[in-house]
C-alpha positions in Angstrom: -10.9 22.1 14.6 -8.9 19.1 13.9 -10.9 17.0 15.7 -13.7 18.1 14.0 -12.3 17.9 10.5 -11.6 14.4 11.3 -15.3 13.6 12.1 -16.7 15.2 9.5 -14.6 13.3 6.8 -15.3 10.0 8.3 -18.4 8.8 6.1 -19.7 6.6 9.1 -20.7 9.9 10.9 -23.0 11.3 7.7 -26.6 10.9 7.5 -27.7 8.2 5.2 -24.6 6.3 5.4 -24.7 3.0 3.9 -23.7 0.6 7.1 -26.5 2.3 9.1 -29.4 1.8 6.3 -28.7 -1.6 4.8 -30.9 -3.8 4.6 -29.9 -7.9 3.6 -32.5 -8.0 0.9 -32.2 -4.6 -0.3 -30.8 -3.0 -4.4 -28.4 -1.1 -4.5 -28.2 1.9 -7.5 -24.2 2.6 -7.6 -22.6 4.7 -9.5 -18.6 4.1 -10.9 -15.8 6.1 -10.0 -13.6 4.6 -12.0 -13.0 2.1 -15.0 -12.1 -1.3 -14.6 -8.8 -2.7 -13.9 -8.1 -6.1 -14.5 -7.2 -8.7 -12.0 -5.6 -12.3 -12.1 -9.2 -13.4 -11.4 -11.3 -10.4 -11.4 -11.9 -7.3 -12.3 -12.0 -4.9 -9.9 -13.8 -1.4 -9.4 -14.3 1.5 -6.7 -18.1 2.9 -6.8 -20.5 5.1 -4.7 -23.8 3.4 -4.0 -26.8 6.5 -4.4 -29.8 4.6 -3.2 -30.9 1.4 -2.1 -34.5 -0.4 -2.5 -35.9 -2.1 -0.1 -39.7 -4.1 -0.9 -39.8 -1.8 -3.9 -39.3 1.4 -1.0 -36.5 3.8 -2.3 -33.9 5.7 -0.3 -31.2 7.7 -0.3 -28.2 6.4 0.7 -24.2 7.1 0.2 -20.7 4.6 0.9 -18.1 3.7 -1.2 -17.5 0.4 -1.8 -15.5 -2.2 -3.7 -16.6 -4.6 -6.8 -14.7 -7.4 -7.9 -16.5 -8.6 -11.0 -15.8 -12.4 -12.1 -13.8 -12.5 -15.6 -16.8 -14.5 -17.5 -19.5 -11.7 -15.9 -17.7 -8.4 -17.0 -19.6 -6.0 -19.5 -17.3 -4.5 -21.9 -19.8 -1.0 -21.9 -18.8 -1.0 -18.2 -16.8 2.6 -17.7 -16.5 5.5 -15.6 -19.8 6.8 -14.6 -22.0 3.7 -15.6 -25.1 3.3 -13.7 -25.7 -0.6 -12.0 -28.0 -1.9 -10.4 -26.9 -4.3 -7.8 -28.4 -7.2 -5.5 -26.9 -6.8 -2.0 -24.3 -9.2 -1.8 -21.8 -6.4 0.3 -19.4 -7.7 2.5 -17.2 -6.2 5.2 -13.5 -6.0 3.7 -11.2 -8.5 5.2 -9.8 -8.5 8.2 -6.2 -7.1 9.1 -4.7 -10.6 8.4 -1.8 -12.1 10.0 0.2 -10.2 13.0 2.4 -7.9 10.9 0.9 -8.1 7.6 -0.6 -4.8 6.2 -4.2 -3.7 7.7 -6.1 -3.7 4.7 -8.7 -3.1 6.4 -7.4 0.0 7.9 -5.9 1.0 4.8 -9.6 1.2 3.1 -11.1 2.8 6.2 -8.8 5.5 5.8 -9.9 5.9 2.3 -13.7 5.7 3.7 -14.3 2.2 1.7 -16.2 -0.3 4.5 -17.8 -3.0 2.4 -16.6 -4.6 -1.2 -19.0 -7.3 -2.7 -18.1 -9.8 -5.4 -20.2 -10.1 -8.5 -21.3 -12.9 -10.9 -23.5 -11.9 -14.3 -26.6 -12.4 -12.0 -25.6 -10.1 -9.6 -25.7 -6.9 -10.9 -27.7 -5.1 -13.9 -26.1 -1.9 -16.2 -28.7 0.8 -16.5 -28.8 3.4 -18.9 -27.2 6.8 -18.8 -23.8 7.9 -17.5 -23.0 10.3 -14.2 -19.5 10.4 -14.6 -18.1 14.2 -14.4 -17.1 15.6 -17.6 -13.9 16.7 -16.5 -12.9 13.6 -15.2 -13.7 11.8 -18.0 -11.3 13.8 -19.7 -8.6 13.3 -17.8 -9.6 9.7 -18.1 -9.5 9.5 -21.6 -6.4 11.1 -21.6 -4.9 8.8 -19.5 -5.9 6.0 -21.5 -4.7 7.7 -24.4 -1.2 7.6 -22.9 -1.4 4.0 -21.9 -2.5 2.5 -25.5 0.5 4.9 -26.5 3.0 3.0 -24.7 2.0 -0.4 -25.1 1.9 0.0 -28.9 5.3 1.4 -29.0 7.1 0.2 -25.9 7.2 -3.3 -26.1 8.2 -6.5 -23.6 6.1 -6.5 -20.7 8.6 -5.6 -18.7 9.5 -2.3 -20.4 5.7 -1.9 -21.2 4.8 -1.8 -17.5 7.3 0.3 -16.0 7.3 2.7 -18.8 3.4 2.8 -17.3 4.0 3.2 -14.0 6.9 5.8 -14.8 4.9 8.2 -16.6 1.4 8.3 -14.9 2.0 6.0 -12.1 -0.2 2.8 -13.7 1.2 0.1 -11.9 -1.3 -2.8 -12.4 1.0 -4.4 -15.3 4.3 -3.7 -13.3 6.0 -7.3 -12.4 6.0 -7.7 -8.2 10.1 -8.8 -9.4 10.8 -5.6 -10.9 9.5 -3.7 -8.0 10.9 -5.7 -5.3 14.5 -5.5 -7.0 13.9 -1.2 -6.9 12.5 -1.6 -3.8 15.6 -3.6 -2.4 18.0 -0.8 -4.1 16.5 2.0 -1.6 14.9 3.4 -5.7 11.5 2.4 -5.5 10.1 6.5 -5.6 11.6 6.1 -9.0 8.5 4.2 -10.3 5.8 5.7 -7.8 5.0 9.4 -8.6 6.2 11.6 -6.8 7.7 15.2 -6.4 10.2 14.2 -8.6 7.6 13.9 -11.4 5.7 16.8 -10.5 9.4 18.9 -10.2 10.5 17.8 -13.7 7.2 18.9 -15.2 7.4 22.5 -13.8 10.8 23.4 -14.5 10.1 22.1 -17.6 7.0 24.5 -17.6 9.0 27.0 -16.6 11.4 26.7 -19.2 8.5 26.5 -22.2 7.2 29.9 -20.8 10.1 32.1 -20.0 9.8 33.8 -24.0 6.6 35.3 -22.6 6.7 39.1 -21.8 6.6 39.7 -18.6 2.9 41.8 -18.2 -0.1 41.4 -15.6 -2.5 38.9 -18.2 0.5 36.7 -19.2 1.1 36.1 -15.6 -2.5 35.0 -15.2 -1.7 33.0 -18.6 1.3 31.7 -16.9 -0.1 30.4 -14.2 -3.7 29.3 -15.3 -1.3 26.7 -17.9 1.0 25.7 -14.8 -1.4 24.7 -12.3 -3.9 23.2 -15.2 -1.0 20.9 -16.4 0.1 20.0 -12.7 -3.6 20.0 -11.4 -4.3 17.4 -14.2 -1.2 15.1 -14.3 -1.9 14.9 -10.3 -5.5 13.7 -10.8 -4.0 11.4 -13.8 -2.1 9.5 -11.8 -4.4 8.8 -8.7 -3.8 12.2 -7.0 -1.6 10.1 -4.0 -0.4 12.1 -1.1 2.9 12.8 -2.5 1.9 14.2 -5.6 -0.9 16.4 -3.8 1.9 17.6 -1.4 4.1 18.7 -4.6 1.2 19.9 -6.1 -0.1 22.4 -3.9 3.7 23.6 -2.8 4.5 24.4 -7.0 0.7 26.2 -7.0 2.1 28.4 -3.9 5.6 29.2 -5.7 3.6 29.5 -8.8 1.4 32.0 -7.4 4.1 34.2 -5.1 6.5 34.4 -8.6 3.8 35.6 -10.9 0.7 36.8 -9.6 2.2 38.3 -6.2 6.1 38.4 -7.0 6.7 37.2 -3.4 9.3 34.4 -2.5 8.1 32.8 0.7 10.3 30.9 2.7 10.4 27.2 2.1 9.6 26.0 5.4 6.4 28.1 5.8 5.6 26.8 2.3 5.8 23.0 3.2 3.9 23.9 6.4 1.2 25.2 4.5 0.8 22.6 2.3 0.5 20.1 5.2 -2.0 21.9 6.7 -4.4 22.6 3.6 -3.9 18.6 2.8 -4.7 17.4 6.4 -7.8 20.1 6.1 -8.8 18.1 2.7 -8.2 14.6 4.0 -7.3 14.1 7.7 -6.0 10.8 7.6 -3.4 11.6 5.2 -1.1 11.7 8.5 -1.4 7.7 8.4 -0.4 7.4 4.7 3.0 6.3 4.3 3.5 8.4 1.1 2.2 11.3 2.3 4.9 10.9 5.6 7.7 9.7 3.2 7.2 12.7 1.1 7.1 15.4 3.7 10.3 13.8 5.7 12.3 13.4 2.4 12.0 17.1 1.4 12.6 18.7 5.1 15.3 16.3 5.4 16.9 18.0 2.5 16.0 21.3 3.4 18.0 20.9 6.8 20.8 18.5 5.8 21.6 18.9 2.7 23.8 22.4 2.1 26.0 21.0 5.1 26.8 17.6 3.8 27.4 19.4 0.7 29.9 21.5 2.6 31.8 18.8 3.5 33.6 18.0 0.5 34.6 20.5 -1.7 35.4 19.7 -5.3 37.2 22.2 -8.1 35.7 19.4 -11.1 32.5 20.5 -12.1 31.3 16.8 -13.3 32.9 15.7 -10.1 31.2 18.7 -8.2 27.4 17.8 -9.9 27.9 14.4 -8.6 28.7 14.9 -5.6 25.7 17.1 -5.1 23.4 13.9 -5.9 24.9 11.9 -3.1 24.5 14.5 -1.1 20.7 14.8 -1.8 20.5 11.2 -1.4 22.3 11.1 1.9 20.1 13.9 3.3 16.9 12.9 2.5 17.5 9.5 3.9 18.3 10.6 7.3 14.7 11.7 8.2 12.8 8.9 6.0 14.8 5.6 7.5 13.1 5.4 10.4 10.3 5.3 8.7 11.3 2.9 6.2 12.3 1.0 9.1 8.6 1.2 10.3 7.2 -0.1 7.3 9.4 -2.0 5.1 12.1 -3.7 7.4 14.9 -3.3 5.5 17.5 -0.8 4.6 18.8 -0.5 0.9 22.2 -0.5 1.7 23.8 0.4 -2.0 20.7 3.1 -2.3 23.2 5.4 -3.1 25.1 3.4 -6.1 21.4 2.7 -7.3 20.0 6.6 -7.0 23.5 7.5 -9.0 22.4 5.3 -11.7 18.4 5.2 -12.0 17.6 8.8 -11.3 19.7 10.5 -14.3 18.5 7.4 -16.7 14.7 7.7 -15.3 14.8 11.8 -15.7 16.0 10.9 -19.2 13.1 8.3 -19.8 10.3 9.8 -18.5 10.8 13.4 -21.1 11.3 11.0 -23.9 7.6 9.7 -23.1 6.3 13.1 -23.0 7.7 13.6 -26.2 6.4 10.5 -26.8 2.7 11.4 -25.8 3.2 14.9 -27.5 4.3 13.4 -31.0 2.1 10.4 -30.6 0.2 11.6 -34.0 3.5 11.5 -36.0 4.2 7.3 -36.4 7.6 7.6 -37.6 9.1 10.2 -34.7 7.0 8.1 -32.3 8.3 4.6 -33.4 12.0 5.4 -32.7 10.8 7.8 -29.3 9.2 4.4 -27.8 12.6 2.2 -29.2 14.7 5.2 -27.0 12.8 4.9 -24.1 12.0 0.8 -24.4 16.0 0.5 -24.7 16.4 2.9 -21.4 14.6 1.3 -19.5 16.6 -1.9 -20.7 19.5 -0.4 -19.4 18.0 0.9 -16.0 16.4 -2.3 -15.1 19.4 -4.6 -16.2 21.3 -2.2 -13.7 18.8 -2.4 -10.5 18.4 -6.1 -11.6 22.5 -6.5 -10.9 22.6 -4.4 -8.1 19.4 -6.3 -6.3 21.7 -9.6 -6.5 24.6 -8.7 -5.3 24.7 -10.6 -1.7 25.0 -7.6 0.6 22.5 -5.4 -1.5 20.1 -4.9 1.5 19.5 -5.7 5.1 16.3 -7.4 6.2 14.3 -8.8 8.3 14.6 -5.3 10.8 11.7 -5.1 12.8 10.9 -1.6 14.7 7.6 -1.1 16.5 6.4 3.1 17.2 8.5 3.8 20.5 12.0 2.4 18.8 10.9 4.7 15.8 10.2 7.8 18.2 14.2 7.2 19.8 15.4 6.9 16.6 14.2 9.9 15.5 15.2 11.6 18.8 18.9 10.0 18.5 18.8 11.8 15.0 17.6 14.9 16.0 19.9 15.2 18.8 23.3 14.7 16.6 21.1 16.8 14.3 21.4 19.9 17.2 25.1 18.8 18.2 26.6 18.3 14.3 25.2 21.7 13.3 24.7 23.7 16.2 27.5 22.5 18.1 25.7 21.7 20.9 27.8 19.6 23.6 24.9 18.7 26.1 22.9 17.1 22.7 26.0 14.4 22.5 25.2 13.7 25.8 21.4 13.2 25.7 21.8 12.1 22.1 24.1 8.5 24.2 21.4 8.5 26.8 18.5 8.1 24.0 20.7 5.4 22.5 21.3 3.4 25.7 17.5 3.4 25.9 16.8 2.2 22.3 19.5 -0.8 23.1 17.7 -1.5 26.3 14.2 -1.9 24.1 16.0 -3.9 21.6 17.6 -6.1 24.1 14.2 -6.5 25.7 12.5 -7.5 23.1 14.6 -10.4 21.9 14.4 -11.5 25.6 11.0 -11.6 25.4 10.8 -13.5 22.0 12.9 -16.1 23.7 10.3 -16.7 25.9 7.5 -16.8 23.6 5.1 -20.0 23.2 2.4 -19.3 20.3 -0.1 -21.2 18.5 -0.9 -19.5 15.2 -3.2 -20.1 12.4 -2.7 -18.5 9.7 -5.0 -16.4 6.9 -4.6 -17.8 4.2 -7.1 -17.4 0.9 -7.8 -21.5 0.3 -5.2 -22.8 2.6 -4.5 -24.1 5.5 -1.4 -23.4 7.9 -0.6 -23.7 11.5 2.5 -22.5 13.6 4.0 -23.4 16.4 5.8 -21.2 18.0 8.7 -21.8 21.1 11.1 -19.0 21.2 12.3 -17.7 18.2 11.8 -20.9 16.7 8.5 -22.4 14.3 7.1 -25.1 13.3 4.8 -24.7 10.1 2.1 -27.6 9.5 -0.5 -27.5 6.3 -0.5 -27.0 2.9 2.9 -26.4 0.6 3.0 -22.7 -0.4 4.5 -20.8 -3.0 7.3 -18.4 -3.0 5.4 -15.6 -3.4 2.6 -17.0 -0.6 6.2 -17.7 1.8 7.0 -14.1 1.2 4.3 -12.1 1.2 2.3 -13.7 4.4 4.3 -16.2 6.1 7.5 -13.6 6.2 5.9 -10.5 7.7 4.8 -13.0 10.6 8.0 -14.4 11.1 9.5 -10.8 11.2 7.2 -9.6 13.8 7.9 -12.4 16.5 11.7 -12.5 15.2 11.2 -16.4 14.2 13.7 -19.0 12.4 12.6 -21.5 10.5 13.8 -24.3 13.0 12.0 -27.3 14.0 9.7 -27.2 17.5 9.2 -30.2 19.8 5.4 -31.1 19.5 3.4 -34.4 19.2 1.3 -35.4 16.9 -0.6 -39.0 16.2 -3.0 -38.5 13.2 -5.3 -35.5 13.6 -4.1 -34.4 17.4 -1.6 -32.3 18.0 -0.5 -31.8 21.5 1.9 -28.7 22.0 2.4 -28.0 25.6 -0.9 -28.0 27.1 -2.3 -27.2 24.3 -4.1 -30.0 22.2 -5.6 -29.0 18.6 -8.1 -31.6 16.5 -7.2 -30.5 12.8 -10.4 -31.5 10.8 -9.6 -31.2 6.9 -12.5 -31.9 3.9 -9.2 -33.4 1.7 -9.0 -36.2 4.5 -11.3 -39.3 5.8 -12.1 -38.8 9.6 -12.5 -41.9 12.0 -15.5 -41.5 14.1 -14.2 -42.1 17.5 -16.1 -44.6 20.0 -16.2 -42.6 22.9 -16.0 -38.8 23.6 -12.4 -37.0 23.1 -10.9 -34.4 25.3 -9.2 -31.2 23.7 -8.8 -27.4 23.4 -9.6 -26.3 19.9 -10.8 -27.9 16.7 -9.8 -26.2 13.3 -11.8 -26.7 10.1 -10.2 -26.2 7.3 -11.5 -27.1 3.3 -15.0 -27.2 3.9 -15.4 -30.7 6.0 -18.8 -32.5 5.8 -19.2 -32.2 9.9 -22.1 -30.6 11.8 -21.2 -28.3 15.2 -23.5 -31.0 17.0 -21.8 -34.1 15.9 -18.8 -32.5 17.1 -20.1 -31.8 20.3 -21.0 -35.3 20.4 -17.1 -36.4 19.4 -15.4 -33.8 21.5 -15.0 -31.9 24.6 -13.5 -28.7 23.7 -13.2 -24.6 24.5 -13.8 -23.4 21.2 -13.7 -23.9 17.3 -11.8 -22.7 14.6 -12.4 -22.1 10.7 -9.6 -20.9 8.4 -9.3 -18.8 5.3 -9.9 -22.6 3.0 -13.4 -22.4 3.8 -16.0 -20.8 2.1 -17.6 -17.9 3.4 -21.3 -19.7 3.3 -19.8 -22.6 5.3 -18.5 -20.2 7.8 -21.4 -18.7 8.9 -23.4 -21.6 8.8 -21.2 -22.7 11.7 -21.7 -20.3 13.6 -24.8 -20.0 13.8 -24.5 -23.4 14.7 -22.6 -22.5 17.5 -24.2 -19.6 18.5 -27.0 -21.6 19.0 -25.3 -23.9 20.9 -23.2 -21.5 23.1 -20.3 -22.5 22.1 -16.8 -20.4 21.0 -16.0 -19.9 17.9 -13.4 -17.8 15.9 -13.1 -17.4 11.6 -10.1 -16.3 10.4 -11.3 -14.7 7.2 -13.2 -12.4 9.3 -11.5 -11.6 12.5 -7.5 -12.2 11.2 -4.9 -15.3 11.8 -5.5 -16.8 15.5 -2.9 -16.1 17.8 -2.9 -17.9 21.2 -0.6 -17.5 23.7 0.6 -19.8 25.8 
């Protein structure tokens, strides 16, 4: 049944899907699920095509896809629900990228998105009429309500944006600084909704409601205004996997206390809602909040009342803040391998940092409920949005501080799946001997660890020994490595800081690389590394025709050079050809047709990912 579950929710297997009826010169009639959300460059939009026309034919056809309109081609009537017409300009969405990067790819095939397109005014054509659910449109409106809210009385951009992304998890005007520094201090759920959000609201639900008789309709009442509040706040926010999980547990607790005054057992009731949200979505079991989320409340479950029992305090402040760290503790010690996994890097004053943000963001986030509930009343409103613009002063001033301190985190700490599954066996077996006094789990428990150093110890052996020739994806630039051991040589452009840390870093991470120099030779355009020689052809520079035919391995193209495939069969003698990310796309496969109809190798990097050779 799970097998089945998972082929039925993969859009590829429906009739009519749109990768097995498109046509090149077909129009598309789309539909959008969303409103715009602006970009640096773009503005960018899910939507579900309907139909496409092909020679004036019609058909039905379904897909999601992905449209990036151009700044000077938007329509401001564009909104959720607006009918377009669009002329077929889909494209596969790029490639995983470079070796440890994040599949974006993947990430969207999960999500059943397969093809994104980018538009210019003569692209695409607004129709009449709307399709948009009522409903939704609600909530929508809503949540817009709440955002033009808190950018008219939270002000700074900095307060502005997290104040967003606090309440009802809009993170497109959060700074990537801010959410590195509460990344790097282990508080980074503060600003993504989660349970926590979803647990503040019903207890505060709760608490609103309890003056209510206790009889069979206000029950009903009870519950119908619980899950209608949670229900909608989860769709508000992008109904993520974390909030879903939260979601459907509070519905179950909602519905044993008041309709069938049962109390289930906690366990079975996280099980449960696994199961119904794997039933809903099966690739939810990739998601990494959906795994956080789950791991982070069983952790507690298990560890938390012993930790807790460890330290016994007569101080009731003292007692209450002890019972943070031990939350904090326990749910870490099932979610670090997995924040190992994905992040490569370990917060290490997560616990200074979760003592300071989550009392200020619980704090916060009711005064912008009372914010959104009072928004009618200017004057209360004014000095609500002053309150909450000033705590999250405070808060970020504090993670801010905590981020630079030299020893705040540990990076560069890169896991692959079989080191994950022995760490999480090492835990599990102190796990059974800690609390179940166990002897023979100590025992296994230094076997499993003997067997993690041995696959630790063999992989930096084997990045010793590794020679690699790497070229990079990079949108519009151009960037080689070569690689001898743990050490690299970068050759191209000059990137940014944020280009450095966002591709070149999870590369370097993967292969365990240092930024040291690499023996190679190099006269003008050849590079000769090993046995390995490379003919770098860039559009910025003036090539010298050569007089007789060159020997080599690989060419790269790079910023759209004004060279044919057959004059460089004529130059050169080589295995195969390369074009990078600086190219554009029309370029691209205009060479390769070339060389397709010459036989001949070739390999783009926008399309396929960052060439890796191994020497």
């Amino acid at each position: 049944m799970g097998s089945l579950a998972l082929y039925v929710y993969d859009a590829r297997n429906g009739p009519g899907w749109l990768g097995g009826v498109l046509a090149d010169s077909s129009v598309l009639q789309a539909v959008l699920l969303e409103p715009p959300v602006e970009r640096a460059a773009s503005w960018k939009v899910l939507a579900r095509v309907q139909a496409q026309s092909v020679n004036g034919r019609q058909a039905d056809c379904f897909g999601k896809v992905l449209l990036y309109f151009a700044k000077d081609s938007i329509d401001l009537q564009l909104q959720y629900g607006s009918r377009l017409l669009l002329y077929n300009k889909l494209q596969c969405v790029a490639a995983a990228g470079n070796p440890g990067a994040f599949d974006y790819r993947a990430y969207c095939a999960r999500n059943n998105i397969f093809y994104q397109a980018d538009l210019r005014s003569a692209d695409w054509h607004l129709l009449a009429g709307n399709e948009g659910n009522w409903l939704m449109a609600a909530l929508l409106r809503t949540k817009q309500y709440c955002l033009s809210l808190l950018r008219t009385y939270v002000r700074g951009e900095q307060a502005s944006g997290l104040a967003q992304a606090l309440l009802i998890g809009y993170r497109e005007e959060l700074e990537r600084d801010i959410v590195q520094a509460y990344t790097n201090t282990g508080v980074v759920h503060i600003i993504a909704i989660s349970g926590l959000h979803l647990g503040l609201i019903y207890v505060s639900l709760l608490w609103l409601l309890q003056w209510l008789p206790e009889k069979v309709w206000v029950n009903w009442t009870k519950v119908l205004i619980i899950l209608m509040v949670l229900w909608g706040f989860s769709i508000i926010t992008g109904a993520s996997a974390s909030v879903l999980r939260s979601a459907v547990m509070f519905t179950m607790i909602a519905i044993g206390q008041f309709l069938l005054a049962r109390h289930t057992n906690i366990y079975n009731t996280l099980a449960a809602s696994a199961f119904l949200l794997l039933c809903y979505n099966p690739y939810f079991i990739a998601d990494v909040g959906f795994q956080l989320s789950y791991l982070a409340v069983l952790s507690i479950l298990l560890f938390y009342k012993p930790i807790y029992a460890c330290w016994e305090l007569k101080w009731v402040w003292t007692d209450k803040l002890w019972q943070m760290v031990a939350v904090s503790l326990a749910a870490q010690l099932l979610t670090i391998p997995v924040c190992l996994y994905y992040f490569h890097q370990f917060p290490n004053l997560f616990l200074l940092a979760n003592l300071v943000a989550v009392p200020l963001s619980t704090a916060i986030l009711y005064g912008e409920i009372f914010l959104v509930i009072f928004g009618g009343v200017p004057l209360i409103v004014g000095w609500l949005g002053k309150a909450v613009e000033w705590g999250i002063m405070v808060m970020n001033f504090a993670v801010d501080w905590l981020n630079r301190l030299p020893f705040a985190v540990t990076d560069n700490l890169w896991m692959n799946g079989y080191e994950v599954m022995l760490l999480y066996g090492l835990t599990g077996c102190i796990a059974v001997w800690w609390l179940m006094k166990q002897k023979y789990a100590f025992f296994i428990s230094v076997g499993v660890w003997l067997v993690l150093a041995a696959m630790h110890t063999g992989n930096q052996l084997r990045a010793q020994r590794q020679r690699l020739l790497i070229v990079y994806q990079l949108p519009r630039q151009k960037l080689v490595a070569l690689v001898d051991g743990q050490r690299q040589q970068l050759i191209g452009d000059t990137l940014s800081a944020q280009q450095m840390n966002y591709s070149v870093r999870p590369v370097q991470m993967y292969y365990r690389l240092k930024n040291d120099s690499v023996a190679y030779r190099r006269l003008g355009n050849f590079i000769q590394f090993y046995h390995i020689r490379l003919v770098m052809i860039d559009g910025r520079d003036t090539y010298q025709l050569s007089s007789h035919k060159l020997k080599t391995d690989y060419i790269l193209l790079s910023h759209n050079p004004h060279v044919s495939i057959r004059q460089l069969t004529q130059q050169f003698e080589f295995s195969a050809v390369i074009f990078d990310a600086s190219n554009h796309a029309k370029r691209i496969q205009h060479w390769k047709n070339d060389c397709k109809a010459l036989t001949l190798r070739s390999f783009s990097v926008p399309e396929q990912g960052a060439f890796v050779l191994n020497l």
